[in-house]
N, C-alpha and C positions, 0 to 999 in steps of 0.2 A: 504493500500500500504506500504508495510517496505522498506528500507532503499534500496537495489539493485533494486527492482522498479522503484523509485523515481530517480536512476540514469539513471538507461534505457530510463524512460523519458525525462530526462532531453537532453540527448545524441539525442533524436528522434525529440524533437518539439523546442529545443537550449533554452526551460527555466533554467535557471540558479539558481530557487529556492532550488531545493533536494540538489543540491551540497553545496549552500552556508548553508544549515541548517547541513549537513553533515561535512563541514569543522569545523562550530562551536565547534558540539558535542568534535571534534578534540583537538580542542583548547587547549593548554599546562593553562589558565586560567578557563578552564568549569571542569579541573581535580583538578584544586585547591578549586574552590569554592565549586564542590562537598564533596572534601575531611573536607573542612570547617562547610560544613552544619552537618555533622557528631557530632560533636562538640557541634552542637547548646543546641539539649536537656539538654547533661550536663551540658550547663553553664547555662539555663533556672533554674535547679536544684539548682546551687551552688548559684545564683543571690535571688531567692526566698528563701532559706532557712536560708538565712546571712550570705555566705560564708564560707572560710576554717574551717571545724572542725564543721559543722552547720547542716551537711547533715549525718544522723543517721541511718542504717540499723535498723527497726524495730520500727522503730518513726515516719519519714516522708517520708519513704520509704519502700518501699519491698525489702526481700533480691534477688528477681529475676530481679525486677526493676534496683536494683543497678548493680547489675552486665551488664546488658541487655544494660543501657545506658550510664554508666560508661567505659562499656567495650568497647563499640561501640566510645567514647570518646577517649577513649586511643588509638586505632587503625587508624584516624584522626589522634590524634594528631602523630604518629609513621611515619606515609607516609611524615606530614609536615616536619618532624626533618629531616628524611632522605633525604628528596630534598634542605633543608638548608643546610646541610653540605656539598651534591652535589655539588653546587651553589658554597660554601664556597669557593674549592679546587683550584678558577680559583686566588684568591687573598692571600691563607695560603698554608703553607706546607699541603698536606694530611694525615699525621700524625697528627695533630694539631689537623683540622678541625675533623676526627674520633675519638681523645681524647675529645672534647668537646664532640659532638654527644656520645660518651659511658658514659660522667659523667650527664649527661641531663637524659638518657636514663633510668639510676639506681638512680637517683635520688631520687625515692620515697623509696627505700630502705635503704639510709641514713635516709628518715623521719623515717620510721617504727623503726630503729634501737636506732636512738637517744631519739626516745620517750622513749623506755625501759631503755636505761640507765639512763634519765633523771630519771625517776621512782623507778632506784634501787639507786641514788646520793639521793632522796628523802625518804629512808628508805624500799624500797620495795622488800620484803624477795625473789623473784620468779623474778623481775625484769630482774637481772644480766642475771639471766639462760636464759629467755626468749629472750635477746639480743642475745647472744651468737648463741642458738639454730638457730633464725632467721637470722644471718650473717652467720655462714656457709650452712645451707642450700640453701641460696642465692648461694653462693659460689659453691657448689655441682653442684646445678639444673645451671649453667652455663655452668660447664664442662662435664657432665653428660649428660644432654639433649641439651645445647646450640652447642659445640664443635663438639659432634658426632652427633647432629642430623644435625646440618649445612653441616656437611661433608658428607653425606648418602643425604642430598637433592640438592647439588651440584651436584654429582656423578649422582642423579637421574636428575637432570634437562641438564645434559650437552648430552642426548641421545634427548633433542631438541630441545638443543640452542647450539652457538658456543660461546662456557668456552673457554678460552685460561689456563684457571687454573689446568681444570682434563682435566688428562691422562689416554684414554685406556690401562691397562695389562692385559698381560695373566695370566692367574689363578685364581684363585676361589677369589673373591671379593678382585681383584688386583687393580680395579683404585682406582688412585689418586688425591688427591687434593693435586697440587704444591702452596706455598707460596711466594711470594714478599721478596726476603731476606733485604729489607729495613726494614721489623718488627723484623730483630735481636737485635734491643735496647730493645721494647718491650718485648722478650722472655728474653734480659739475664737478663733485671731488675724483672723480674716476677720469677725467679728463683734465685733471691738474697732472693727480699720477700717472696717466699716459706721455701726457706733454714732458713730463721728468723723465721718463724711461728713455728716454733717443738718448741722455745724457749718458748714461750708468756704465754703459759700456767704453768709455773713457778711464780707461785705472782701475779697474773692475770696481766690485761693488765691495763696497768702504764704509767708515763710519757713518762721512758727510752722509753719504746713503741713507742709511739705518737712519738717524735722524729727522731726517726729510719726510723719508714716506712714514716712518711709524707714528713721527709725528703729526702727520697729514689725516694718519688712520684716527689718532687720539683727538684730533678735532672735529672728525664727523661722528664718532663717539658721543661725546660731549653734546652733540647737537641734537643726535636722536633722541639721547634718552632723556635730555629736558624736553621732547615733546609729550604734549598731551595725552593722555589716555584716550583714545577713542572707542565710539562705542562698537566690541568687536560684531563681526560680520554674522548672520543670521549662521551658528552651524549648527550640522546635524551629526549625528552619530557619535562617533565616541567625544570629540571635543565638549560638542552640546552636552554631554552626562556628567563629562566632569566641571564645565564652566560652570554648573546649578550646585556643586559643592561650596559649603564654608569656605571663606578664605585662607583660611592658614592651610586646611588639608591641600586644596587645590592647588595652594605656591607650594606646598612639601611634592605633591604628586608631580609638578612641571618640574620643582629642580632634580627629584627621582627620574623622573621620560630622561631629562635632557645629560645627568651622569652615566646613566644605563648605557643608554643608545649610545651615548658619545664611546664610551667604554668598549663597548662590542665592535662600532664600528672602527676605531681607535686598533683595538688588537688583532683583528680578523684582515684589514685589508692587505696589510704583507703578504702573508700567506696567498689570500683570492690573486693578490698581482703577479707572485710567485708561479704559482703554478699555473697561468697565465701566459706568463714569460716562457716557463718551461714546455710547453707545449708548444708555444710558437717557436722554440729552436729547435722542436723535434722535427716540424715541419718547414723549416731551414728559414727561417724569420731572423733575420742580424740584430744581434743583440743591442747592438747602441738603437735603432731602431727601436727595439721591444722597452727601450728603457724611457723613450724620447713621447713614446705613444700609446703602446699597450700598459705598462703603470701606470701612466696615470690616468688612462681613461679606469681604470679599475679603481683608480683612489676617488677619482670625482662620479662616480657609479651613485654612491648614497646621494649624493645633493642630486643631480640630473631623475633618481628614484622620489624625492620628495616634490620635486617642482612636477613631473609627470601625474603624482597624486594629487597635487593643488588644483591641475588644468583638468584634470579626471573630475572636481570636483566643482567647474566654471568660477573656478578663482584662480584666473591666468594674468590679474595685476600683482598679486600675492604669489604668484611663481617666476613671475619675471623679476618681481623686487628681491626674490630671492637669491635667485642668478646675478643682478647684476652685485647687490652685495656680496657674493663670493667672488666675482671678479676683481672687486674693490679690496676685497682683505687679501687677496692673493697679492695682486700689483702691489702693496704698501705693504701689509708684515709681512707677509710671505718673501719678500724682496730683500726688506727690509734685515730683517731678522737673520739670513745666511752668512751676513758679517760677522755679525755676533756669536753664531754659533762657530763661523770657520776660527774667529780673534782667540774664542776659549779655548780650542783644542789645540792651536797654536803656541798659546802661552804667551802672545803678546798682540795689541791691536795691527790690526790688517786689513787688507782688501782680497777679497775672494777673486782669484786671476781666473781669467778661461782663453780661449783662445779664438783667432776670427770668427773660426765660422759660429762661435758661441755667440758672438759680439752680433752677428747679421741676427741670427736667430732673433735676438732680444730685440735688435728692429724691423723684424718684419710681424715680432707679435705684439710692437707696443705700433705701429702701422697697421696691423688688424683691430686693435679698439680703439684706434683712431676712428678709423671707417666706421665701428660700429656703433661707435658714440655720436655720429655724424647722424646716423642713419637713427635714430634716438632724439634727437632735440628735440622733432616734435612732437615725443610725449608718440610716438607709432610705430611701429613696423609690419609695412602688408606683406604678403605670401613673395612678389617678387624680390623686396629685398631681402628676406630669410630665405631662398632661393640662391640668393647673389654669394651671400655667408658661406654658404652649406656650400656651394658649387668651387669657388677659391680656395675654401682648407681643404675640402677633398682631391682637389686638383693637385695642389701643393703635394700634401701626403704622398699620395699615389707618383708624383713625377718624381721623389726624393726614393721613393723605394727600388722603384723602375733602375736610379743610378746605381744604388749601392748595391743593388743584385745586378746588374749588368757591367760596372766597370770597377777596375781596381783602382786600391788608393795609390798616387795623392789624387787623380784623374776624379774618381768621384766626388771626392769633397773640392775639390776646385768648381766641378759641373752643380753641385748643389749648393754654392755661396752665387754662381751665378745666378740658377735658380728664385732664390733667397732675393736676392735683389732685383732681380726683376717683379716679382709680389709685392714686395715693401714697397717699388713705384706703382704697381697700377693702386693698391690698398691706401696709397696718401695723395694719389690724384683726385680716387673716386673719394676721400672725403674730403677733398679739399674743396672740390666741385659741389658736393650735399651742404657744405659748412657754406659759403659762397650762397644757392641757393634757400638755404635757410636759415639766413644771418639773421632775420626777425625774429627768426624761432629761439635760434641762439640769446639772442638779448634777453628774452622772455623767459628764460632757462635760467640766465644766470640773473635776473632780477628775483625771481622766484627762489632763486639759492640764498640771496641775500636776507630776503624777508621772512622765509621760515627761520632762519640760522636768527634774525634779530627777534625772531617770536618765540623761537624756545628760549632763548636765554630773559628774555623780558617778561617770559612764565615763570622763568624760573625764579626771580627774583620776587616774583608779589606772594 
């Protein structure tokens, strides 16, 4: 008997069982524990093995294994974070509460990245590059696949749901996804720290660095969280169950969602990139490659898994705020921070050295949120410019692999700085042209940055 059965009978002889086992399943708590149980394996894994740093692709695991339940782990954990920040909105500004949820979310790409610096502060010739390599490709694969695939699956979900976000146009891949103009702090500070990054690759990245951007990040900090409470968004299901809790319980249950999940996702995703990696060199995938693209599309997995549930749920302003905050805290601590880490393991202050082709990389991905910050001012992006996104980083990828499995060094990395610089000019023409074109838009962008930034602080004061 399945489940519309058991109602018909219920409805015909007034037993009240199918319903009450029916509402169960319902339950905004039968979604959480499920989503929990998800979880379990991996931390079965990480418990047996001795924890963080304990669990080894190819030691005490398989590389399909890892993936299979690490990944499953991380997806869990993804739903969890994103119903905590849910939950958050009813007691933080919204802005706040999806800056946390975006620095949780990338989390593991700060590990992966400080490891390597850690490693070149300790003398290690390949190190540097390998950080570098794996910070912008983080950076890429957010805007590249995050931005426009976000906006291509909004566009695609709002044919049946009601988005108050996209707009039907006329013409050839006209809708749009409209934006919340309260993330104009977000976009003009992510176009400061873009505008700084052409610089960085000057002496590598340094204290001045560190300074700059983290203190760039601790100002838009400061901003959000003197805003306002607003009143959060109508939800449903698990947020909604717990938003009608007590205050105290409901901030103990978001700082629990937001330790957990950060936790799991935190120790799980080595391993998931791991075994990852290791499967793509079974299948003859070049390791600097697999390090450049495949980690970290596996560390930015949980965030790209949370913004997919927001638009799943016709809150694609709330998923795109999400995204572009993580691209914000990457470009500035993320940046930021690899001084500091490479200074300590060093034993004295330094700048994190890399090498050309490191140096292009950095400008053809602070060239990439050039163009995509272009394409942003006015608060939209329809299907053809996330199209345009999606079309240049796949291009790119694909023509960089093409060389290094077809030509040997130094021949390939010569052909892929060319490469490299031919994108960084079409990427700063096409926004130089959108910036150009939507200079009203711009002015209104950053008038709009001014006067939230003097409204939080002028809240916060009375």
């Amino acid at each position: 008997m399945d489940v519309a059965d058991g109602i018909l009978v219920a409805y015909v002889t007034g037993s009240p069982r199918p319903v009450r086992m029916r509402s169960r399943l319902r339950h905004p708590l039968t979604a959480v524990a499920v989503t929990l149980l998800l979880t379990v394996p991996w931390l079965w894994f990480f418990v047996t093995y001795g924890g963080y740093g304990a669990v080894h692709v190819g030691e005490n695991i398989t590389a399909g294994m890892a993936v299979l339940v690490a990944g499953i782990a991380i997806l869990g954990a993804a739903f969890l974070l994103a119903w905590a920040a849910e939950t958050a909105e009813k007691d933080v500004p919204r802005a706040f509460a999806i800056a946390v949820l975006a620095v949780l979310a990338v989390a593991p790409e700060y590990a992966v990245d400080a490891l390597y610096a850690w490693q070149a502060g300790a003398g290690s010739a390949d190190a540097a590059n390998l950080a570098i390599a794996n910070m912008t490709g983080a950076n890429r694969i957010l805007i590249g696949l995050g931005w426009a695939g976000i906006a291509l699956f909004s566009i695609y979900r709002a044919g049946s749901s009601a988005d108050a976000a996209v707009e039907k146009r006329d013409g050839f891949l006209a809708d749009t996804v409209t934006l919340d103009r309260s993330i104009a702090v977000e976009i003009t500070f992510l176009l400061a720290a873009t505008a700084y990054a052409f610089v960085v690759p000057f002496g590598g990245i340094g204290p001045l660095d560190t300074l700059f951007l983290v203190g760039l990040y601790v100002c838009y900090l400061l901003i959000i969280v003197r805003g306002e409470v607003e009143e959060p968004e109508a939800h449903v299901g698990v947020p909604a169950y717990f938003q009608n809790y007590p205050r105290l319980p409901r901030i103990a249950l978001v700082l629990v969602g937001f330790v957990f999940s950060g936790a799991i996702i935190f120790t799980a995703v080595h391993p998931f990139a791991e075994g990852l990696e290791t499967l793509g060199l079974q299948y003859g995938v070049p390791e600097f490659f697999m390090i450049q693209w495949i980690a970290p599309l596996a560390s930015e997995s949980p965030e790209l898994v949370v913004v997919a549930y927001l638009v799943n749920k016709a809150r694609s302003t709330a998923g795109f705020n999400a995204l572009i905050s993580s691209k914000l805290n990457q470009w500035t601590l993320l940046v930021g921070t690899l001084a500091v880490v490479y200074s300590i393991s060093a034993g004295a202050v330094g700048a994190l050295p890399f090498d050309t082709k490191q140096a292009v990389e950095i400008w053809v991905t602070a060239a990439q949120s050039f163009f995509a910050i272009a394409i942003l001012t006015n608060f939209e992006i329809d299907a053809r410019e996330a199209v345009a996104l999606l079309a240049l980083f796949s291009t790119q990828v694909f023509a960089e692999f093409y060389v290094i499995r077809t030509y040997a060094e130094p021949v390939a990395t010569e052909i892929s700085i060319t490469i490299l610089y031919a994108y960084t000019a079409v990427y700063l023409v096409l926004g130089a042209v959108l910036f150009y074109l939507r200079r009203d838009s711009l002015q209104r962008l950053l008038r709009t940055t001014v006067r939230d930034a003097r409204g939080a602080f002028s809240s916060g004061e009375n």
